[in-house]
N, C-alpha and C positions, 0 to 999 in steps of 0.2 A: 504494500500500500504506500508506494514512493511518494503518489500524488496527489496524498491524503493527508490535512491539517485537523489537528484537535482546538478547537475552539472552550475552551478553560472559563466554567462558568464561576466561579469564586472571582479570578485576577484579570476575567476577560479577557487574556492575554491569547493568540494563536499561536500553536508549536506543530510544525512536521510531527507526522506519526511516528513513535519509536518502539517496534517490539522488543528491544529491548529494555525499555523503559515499564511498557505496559506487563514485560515478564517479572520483573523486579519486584511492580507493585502485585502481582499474585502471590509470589511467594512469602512476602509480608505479609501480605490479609489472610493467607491460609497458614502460617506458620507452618511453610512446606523449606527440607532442610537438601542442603545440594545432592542427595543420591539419583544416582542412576536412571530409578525408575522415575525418583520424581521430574526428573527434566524431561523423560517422554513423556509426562502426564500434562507437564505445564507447555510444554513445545504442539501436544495436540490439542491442547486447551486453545492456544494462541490461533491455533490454525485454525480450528472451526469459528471459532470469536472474528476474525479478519474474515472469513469464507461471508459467515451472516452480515458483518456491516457493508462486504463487497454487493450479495445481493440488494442489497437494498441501496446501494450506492445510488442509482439513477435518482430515488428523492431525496437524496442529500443538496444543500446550497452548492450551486455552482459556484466559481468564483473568477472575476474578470483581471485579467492583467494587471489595468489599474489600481483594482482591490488589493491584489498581491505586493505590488509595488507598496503601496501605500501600509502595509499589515507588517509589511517586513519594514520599513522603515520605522515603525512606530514602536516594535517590537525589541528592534535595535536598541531606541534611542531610550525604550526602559529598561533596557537591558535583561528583558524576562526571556534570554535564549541564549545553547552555546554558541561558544565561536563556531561559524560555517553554517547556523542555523538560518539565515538571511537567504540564504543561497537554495538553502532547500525548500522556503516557505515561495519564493519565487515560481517553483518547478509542481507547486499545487494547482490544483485543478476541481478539487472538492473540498469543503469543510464538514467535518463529522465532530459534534458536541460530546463531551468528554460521558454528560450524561447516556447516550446513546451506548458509549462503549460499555458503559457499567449495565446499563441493561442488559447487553450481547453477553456480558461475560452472566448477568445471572440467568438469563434465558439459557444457557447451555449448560451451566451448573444442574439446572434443574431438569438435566432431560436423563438422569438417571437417581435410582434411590443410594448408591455408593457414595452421590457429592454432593449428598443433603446437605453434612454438615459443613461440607466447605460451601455452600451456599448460603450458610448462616453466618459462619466468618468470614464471609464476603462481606455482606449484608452490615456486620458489625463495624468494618472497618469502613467502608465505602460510606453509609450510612449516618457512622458512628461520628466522620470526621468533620469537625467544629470549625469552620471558618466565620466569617463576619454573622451577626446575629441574626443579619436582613437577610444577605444571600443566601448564606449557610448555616445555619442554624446547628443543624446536626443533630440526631438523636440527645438528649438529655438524659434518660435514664432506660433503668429494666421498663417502665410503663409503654416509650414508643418502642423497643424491642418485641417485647410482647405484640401492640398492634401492626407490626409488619408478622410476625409470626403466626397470627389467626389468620392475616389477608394471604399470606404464602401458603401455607401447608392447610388447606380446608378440612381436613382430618382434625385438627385440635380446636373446632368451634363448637364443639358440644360442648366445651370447660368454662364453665364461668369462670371472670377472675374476678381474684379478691379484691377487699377495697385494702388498699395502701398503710399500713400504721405509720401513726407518723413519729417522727424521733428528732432529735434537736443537735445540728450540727456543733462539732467540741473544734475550737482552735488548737490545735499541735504544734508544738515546737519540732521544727527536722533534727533529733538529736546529733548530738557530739560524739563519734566511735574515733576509741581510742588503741582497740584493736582491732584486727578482723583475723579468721580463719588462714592458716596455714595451706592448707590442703581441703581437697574435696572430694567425698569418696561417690564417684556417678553408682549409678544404676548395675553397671555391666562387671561394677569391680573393682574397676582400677582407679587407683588414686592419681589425681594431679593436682599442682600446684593450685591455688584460688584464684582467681582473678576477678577484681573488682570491677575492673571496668567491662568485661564481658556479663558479668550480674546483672550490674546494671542498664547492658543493652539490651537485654534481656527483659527487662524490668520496660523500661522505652519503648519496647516491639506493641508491645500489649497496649501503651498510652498514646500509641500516635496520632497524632491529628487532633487528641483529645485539648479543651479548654485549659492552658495551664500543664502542659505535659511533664516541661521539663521541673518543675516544682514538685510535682506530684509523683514523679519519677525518684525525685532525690527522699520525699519521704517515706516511698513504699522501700528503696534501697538501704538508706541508711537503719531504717526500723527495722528492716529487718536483722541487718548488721548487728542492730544495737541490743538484739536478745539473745545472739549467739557467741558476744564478749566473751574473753577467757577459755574458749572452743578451738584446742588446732585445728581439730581435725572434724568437719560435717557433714553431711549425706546431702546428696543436692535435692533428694525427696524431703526432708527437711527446712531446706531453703524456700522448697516451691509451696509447701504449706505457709510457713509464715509470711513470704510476699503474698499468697492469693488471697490469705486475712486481711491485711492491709488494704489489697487492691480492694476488697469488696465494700469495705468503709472508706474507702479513698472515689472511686470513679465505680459506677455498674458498670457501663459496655466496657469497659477497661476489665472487669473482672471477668465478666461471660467471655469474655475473645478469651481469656487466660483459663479460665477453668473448663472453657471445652478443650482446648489442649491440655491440661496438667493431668483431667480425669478422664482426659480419653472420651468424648461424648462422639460417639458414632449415630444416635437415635434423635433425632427432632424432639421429641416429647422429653427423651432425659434434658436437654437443654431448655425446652420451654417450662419443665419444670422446676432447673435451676433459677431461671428470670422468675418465677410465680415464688418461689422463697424471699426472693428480695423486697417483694412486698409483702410476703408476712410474718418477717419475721428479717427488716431491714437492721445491716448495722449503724452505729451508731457513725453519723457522717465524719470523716478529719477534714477537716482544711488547716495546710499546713502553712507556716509560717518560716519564715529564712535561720537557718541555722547560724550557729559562729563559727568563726572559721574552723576544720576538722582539721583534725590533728593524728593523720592513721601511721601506726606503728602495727606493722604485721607481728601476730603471734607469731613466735616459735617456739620448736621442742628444747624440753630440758631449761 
């Protein structure tokens, strides 16, 4: 799709089509990890997602020379494109709205019952992401979750939902860690060294596009840090407990995109019945507040 532009409803901005770009953001939204198989999963995703917006190219906005001219120079001049991206906005011939692609890609999600779930973590992150309050609004909590999840899967309309308890957000301090973990003992065995800053991109994957990310990033990171003090050695099953606490009193779509991965939610209803706990039985909200400057001294042995 050389001669194809996305037109970017948040920044208004027009960019050349990039499958690269467009693979990146799937395997973010699905929290899908570089194996083998998953690059044929996302490489035939891509394809059928480009085949559908090709079909339907003929009613896509044509675009006139002059427009082009004019789109790439404007684009330039706000510098919302790489270098060389002028050159390729020129060589356009169609514009296709960003929203359009998000459809394609959940239109195709949904054409088997194996990519349910990732049609829910689609749905979260695509959804879930926060831009201005006018344009983008973005999911708010488990309640708009929920009403795209009745209107998606018609199977879960026989469930009434509850009404809401309500609970009274607490200010948090982003604590002070003065240690952390040495090592980390995964799943499969083997120990390695900890690393904090992969925690916490970790921690990031789950908040993105969320209001306040990177704020809310550092207190689900550091909190969690801050209850395994004096720990060489932890289990990253462990770890992924006390961030998902966190998440869930910190951000809901931030926690549903993390708890269908931590718990493995392969079932629609398990996950629409994780969003129906948030409202009966909601944690109590953090809003956190800037920490002093950290001061980390890795544990060690002996």
């Amino acid at each position: 799709m050389v001669d194809v532009a996305v037109h970017q409803k948040g920044s208004g901005a027009l960019m050349p089509y990039s499958r690269l770009v467009l693979g990146e953001t799937l395997r973010d939204s699905l929290f899908i990890s570089a194996s083998a198989n998953n690059a044929v999963f996302v490489a035939d995703l891509l394809e059928r997602v480009e085949q559908r917006i090709t079909r339907r190219s003929i009613h896509l906005r044509r675009v006139t020379e002059n427009e082009r001219e004019r789109l790439a120079a404007r684009s330039e001049k706000l510098g919302t494109m790489d270098p060389g991206g002028a050159e390729a906005l020129r060589a356009i011939r169609v514009v296709v709205n960003d929203g359009d692609i998000e459809a394609a890609v959940d239109a195709e999600l949904s054409q088997s019952q194996k990519t349910r779930s990732h049609r829910v973590l689609y749905a979260l992150a695509v959804q879930g992401r926060q831009g201005s309050a006018r344009v983008h609004p973005g999911w708010k909590d488990a309640d708009d979750a929920l009403e795209w999840l009745l209107t998606a899967f018609p199977h879960l309309t026989d469930q009434e939902l509850p009404k809401r308890m309500a609970t009274t957000p607490v200010q948090v301090a982003i604590p002070t860690v003065r240690e952390t973990p040495r090592y980390v003992l995964k799943r499969d065995g083997i120990r390695s060294d900890f690393d904090i800053g992969r925690f916490k991109r970790a921690v990031g994957k789950a908040l993105r596009g969320r209001r306040d990310e990177d704020m809310k990033a550092d207190g689900v990171t550091w909190g969690t840090l801050a209850r395994v003090q004096g720990q060489v050695v932890v289990h990253s099953s462990q770890l992924s407990v006390i961030a998902l606490e966190l998440l869930r009193a910190t951000d809901e779509i931030a926690y549903l995109r993390a708890a269908v991965r931590v718990k493995g939610f392969n079932s629609v209803t398990d996950i629409f019945n994780e969003a129906v706990g948030l409202l009966t039985h909601p944690s109590q909200r953090h809003v956190f507040s800037e920490p002093t400057a950290q001061a980390i001294v890795p544990k060690t042995l002996g």
